[in-house]
N, C-alpha and C positions, 0 to 999 in steps of 0.2 A: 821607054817605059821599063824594059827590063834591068837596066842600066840604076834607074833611080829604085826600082824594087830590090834589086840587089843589095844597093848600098843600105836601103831598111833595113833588110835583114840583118846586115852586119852588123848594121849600129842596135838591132832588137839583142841580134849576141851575147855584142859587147858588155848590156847593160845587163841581159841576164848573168853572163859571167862573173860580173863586179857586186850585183845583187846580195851575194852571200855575204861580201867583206861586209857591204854597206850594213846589213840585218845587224850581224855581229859587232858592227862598231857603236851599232843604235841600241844593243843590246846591253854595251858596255856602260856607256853613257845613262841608260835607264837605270843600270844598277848604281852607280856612283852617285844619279841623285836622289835618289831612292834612300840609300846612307849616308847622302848630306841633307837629308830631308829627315830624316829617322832625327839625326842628331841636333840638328835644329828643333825637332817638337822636344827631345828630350831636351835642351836648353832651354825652349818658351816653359816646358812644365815645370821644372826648376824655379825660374824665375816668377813666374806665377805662384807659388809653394812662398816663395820667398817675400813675395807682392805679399798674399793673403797675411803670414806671419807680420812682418812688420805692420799691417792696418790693425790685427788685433794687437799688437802693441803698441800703436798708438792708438788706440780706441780708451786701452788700458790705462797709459798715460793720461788720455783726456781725461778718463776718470778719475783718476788717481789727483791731475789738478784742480778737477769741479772741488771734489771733496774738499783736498787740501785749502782751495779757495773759499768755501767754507765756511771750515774750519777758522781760516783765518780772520773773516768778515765774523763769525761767532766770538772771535776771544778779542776782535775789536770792539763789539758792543759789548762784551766783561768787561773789559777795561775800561770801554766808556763808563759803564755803571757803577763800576769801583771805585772810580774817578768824582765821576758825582756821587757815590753813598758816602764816600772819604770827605768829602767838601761839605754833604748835608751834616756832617757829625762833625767838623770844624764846626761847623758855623752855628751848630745848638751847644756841641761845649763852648763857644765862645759866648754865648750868648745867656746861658742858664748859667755856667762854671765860671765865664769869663779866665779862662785858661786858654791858650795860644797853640798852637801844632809841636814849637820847640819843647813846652814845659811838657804837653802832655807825651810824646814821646819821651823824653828825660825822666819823667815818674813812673809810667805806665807802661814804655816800650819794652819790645819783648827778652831785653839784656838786664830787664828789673825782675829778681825773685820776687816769686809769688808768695805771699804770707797764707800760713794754714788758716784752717776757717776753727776760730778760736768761740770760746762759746762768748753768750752776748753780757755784755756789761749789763748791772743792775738796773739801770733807767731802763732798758729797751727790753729788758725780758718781760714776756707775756706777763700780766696782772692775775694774782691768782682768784679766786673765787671768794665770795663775801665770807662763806664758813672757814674754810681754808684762813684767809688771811682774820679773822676771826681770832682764829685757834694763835696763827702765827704770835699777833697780837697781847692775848693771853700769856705763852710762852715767852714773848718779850717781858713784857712786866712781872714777870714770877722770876726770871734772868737777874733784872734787872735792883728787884728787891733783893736778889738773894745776894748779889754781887754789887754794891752802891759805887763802891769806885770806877767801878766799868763805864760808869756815863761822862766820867770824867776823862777818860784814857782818850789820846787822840787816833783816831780812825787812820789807819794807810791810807783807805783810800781815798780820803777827801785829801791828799798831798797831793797838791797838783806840779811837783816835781818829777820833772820826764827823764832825771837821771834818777830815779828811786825806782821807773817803770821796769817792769823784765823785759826782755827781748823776747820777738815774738818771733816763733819760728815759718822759716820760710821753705820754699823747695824751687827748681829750675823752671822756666815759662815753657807753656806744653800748647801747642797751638790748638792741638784738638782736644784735650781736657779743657781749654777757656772757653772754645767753641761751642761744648756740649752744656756747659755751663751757661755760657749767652743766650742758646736754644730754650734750656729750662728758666731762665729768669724773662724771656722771652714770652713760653708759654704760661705760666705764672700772672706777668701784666697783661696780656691778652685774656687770661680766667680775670681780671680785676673789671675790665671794659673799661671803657671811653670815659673819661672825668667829665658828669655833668654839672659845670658852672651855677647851673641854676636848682641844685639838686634842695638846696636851702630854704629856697622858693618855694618850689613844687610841694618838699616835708611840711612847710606852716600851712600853704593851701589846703594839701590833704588831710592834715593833723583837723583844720578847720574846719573839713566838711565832713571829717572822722567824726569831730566831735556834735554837728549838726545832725549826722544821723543816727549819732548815737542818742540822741533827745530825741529825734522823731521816731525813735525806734522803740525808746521807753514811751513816748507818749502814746504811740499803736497799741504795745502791749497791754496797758495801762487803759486805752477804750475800749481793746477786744474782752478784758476779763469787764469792764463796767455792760460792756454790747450783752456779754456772756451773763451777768449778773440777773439783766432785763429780759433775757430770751428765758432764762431759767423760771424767773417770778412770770413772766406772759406765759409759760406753758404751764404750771400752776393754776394761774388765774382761767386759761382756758380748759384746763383737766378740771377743777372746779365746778366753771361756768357748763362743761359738757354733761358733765355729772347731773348735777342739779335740773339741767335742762329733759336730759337724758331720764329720771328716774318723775318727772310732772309728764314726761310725753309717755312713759308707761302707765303710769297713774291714770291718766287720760285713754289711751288706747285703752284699758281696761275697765273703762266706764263709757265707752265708744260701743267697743266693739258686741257686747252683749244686745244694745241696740240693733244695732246691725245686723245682728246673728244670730236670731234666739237661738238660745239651747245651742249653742256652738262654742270652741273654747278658741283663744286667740291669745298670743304673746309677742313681745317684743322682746330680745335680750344680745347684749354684745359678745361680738366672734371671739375678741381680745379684750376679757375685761384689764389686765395689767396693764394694756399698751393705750391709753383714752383716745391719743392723738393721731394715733394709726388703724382704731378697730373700727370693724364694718359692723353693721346693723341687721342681725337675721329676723326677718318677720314668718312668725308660726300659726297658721287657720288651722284649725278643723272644724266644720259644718258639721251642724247637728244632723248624726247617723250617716256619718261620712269618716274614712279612713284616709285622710291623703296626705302622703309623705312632703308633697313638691307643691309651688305654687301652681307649677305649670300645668297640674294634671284639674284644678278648678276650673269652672264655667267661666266665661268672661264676664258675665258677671258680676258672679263669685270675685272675682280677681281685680273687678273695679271697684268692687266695696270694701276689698282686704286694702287695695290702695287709696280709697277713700275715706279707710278709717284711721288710717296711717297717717295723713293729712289734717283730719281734724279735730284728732289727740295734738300734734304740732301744731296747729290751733290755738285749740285749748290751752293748749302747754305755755302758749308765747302768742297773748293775742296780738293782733295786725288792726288798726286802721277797717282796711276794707281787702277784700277779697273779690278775685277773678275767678272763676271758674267755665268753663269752656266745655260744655254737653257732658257733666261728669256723670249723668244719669240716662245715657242712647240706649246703655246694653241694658237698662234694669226693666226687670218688667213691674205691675201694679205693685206687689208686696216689700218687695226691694226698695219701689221709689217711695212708699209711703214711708219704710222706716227713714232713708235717705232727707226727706222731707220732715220727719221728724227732728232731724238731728241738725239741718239748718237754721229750723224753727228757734233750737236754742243758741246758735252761733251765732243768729245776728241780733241779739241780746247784746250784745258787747262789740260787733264790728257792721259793717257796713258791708253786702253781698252783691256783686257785680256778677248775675250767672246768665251766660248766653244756653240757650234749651229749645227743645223745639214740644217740651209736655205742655199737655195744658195744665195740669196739674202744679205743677211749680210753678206757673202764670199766674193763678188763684190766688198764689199767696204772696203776692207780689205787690210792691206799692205803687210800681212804677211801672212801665210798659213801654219799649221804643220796637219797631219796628219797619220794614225795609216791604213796601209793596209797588204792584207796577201799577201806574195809570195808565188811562184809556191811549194816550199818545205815545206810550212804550218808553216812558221815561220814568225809571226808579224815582220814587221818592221816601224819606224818612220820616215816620208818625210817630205818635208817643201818645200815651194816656197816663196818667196819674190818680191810681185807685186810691181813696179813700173812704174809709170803712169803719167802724165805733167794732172796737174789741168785744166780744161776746162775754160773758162770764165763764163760759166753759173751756174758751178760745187760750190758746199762749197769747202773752202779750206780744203786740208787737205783729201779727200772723191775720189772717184772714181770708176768706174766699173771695172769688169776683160775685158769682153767685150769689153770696148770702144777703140776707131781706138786711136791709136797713145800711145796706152798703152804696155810696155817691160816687159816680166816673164824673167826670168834666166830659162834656161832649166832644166826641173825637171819634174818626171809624178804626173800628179797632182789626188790625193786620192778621192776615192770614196767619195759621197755628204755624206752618213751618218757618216763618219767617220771624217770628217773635224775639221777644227778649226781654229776661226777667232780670229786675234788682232788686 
């Protein structure tokens, strides 16, 4: 055992002794690749640098072809177009000019001077205005007197010899002078619009119905002033008619109304006398020993007899047939309904009085009787009597009592007072 521990240790030694070279050879080696590592990353960064650069220039390139590619797909479809705008105008000079691609370059190409723009020959200048060429006119034949052999001289310019013609002056073809020129004659037929074929058509159409409503247009004016003629003469006839009407309903109220009102004063008269067809009617009471500005401040009453006498002045004024009247005597009391009853008495002298009442008093003097009572089984039924009575001497004509001696009913039972009805 000592034998082989020996020999350990020797070889421990040995290996410690050799230890150092080995550190320092592993030392060396660390450094060398260490600086062939260093200069390797410095050649990947390089080439890297150099990678990057050429992607952006070919990135640049690529762009550079898209464009260019383009471009060139762009100035293939101009030359397509050019190609057909060239062919479309062949083929309308051929067809309008009947001129060929040879002639027309040969006259027109751009190795032919441009002739200046000379003013227009006689035929083609504007026409001048009727006074103008009037005058022109004039001045010709005063020319023409004055000078007689001048009508006989021959005109240059009816020589229709094209070696007598002057030379017209020209200048070099200018692409973009004929261009801006093309532009403007361009915009010029486009300011004229589209030629419509049927324009011939259309102007006799319209001229046709121009002239259709220019008839129906007189014959309107023509019925509005006859319309106007008639509205004039009807509003005449009714500022007349209102007048007239208007100054027998005063007439009337004022031979009414004293009935109705002893000792009171009463008027009618218009808002607007100028205006007939637009004025209102103000009615004016005053009751005897009474001051009242308004209607409204009257008894109602008062106020059924100011419009009761308003009614049969218009009456009066414009008899009727027959007449309705519907309780025009609820508010009056004894002295009221007697004058009221008066003033019937002579209205139905000329008309026929149809008056629903619940007085007996206006029953009395009534001819006729209908009324509305219930029978024992609660079923309305409608009665009637027909007073007939010999006029009294003292009496109005025409007027009478139920009461009075020597007056005849037809047998019939005669309706309760409130249910009644006088005619």
């Amino acid at each position: 055992r000592q034998v082989i521990r020996r020999r350990q240790i020797a070889r421990a030694a040995s290996v410690a002794d050799a230890l150092p070279a080995v550190v320092r050879a592993a030392d060396r080696s660390t450094a060398e690749a260490r600086l062939v590592l260093a200069r390797a990353e410095e050649a990947r960064a390089g080439r890297n640098a150099e990678l990057v650069a050429l992607r952006r220039e070919e990135a640049e390139l690529r762009t550079r072809l898209h464009g260019i590619t383009e471009d060139v797909h762009g100035l293939e479809l101009q030359i397509y177009e050019k190609r057909l705008q060239v062919s479309q105008l062949l083929e309308r000079a051929a067809s309008e000019l009947g001129l060929g691609e040879e002639v027309l370059v040969a006259e027109y190409g751009p190795d032919v001077p441009v002739p200046e723009e000379a003013p227009l020959p006689p035929r083609q200048r504007p026409r001048a205005a009727p006074e103008d060429a009037a005058d022109a006119d004039a001045d010709a034949d005063a020319e023409a007197a004055a000078d007689p052999e001048e009508e006989t001289r021959p005109d240059p310019a009816d020589d229709d010899d094209p070696t007598d013609a002057e030379p017209v002056p020209t200048r070099p073809f200018d692409r973009e002078e004929q261009r801006a020129r093309l532009q403007q004659a361009e915009r010029k037929l486009a300011q004229l619009g589209r030629v419509n074929p049927l324009a011939l058509e259309e102007f006799a159409a319209l001229e046709q119905r121009h002239l259709f409503l220019t008839e129906q247009l007189a014959d309107l004016t023509a019925t509005r002033k006859d319309l106007l003629t008639i509205i004039d003469d009807i509003d005449r006839t009714m500022q007349g008619v209102f007048a007239d009407a208007f100054e027998d309903t005063r007439k009337a109220f004022d031979r009414v109304f004293p009935i109705l009102f002893p000792g009171g004063t009463g008027s009618i008269h218009l808002t607007d006398p100028e205006q007939l067809l637009t004025t209102g009617i103000e009615v004016s009471v005053r009751p005897a020993g009474k001051r009242i500005e308004r209607l409204s401040l009257l008894s109602g009453g008062e106020r059924s007899l100011a419009a009761v006498a308003l009614l049969i002045a218009i009456f009066t004024a414009r008899p009727s047939p027959f007449y309705i009247m519907d309780e025009v005597e609820a508010a009056l009391d004894d002295a009221n309904l007697g004058r009221l009853l008066t003033i019937l008495e002579q209205l139905r002298d000329t008309s026929q009085l149809i008056v629903i009442t619940h007085q007996k008093r206006t029953m009395e003097i009534a001819d006729a009787l209908y009324g509305v009572s219930m029978r024992q089984d609660g079923v309305s039924a409608v009665v009637g009597q027909r007073v007939s009575r010999e006029p009294r001497p003292d009496s109005a004509p025409g007027s009478a009592g139920e009461d009075e001696p020597g007056g005849a009913a037809d047998p019939a039972p005669e309706p309760a007072p409130e249910e009644q009805a006088a005619s």
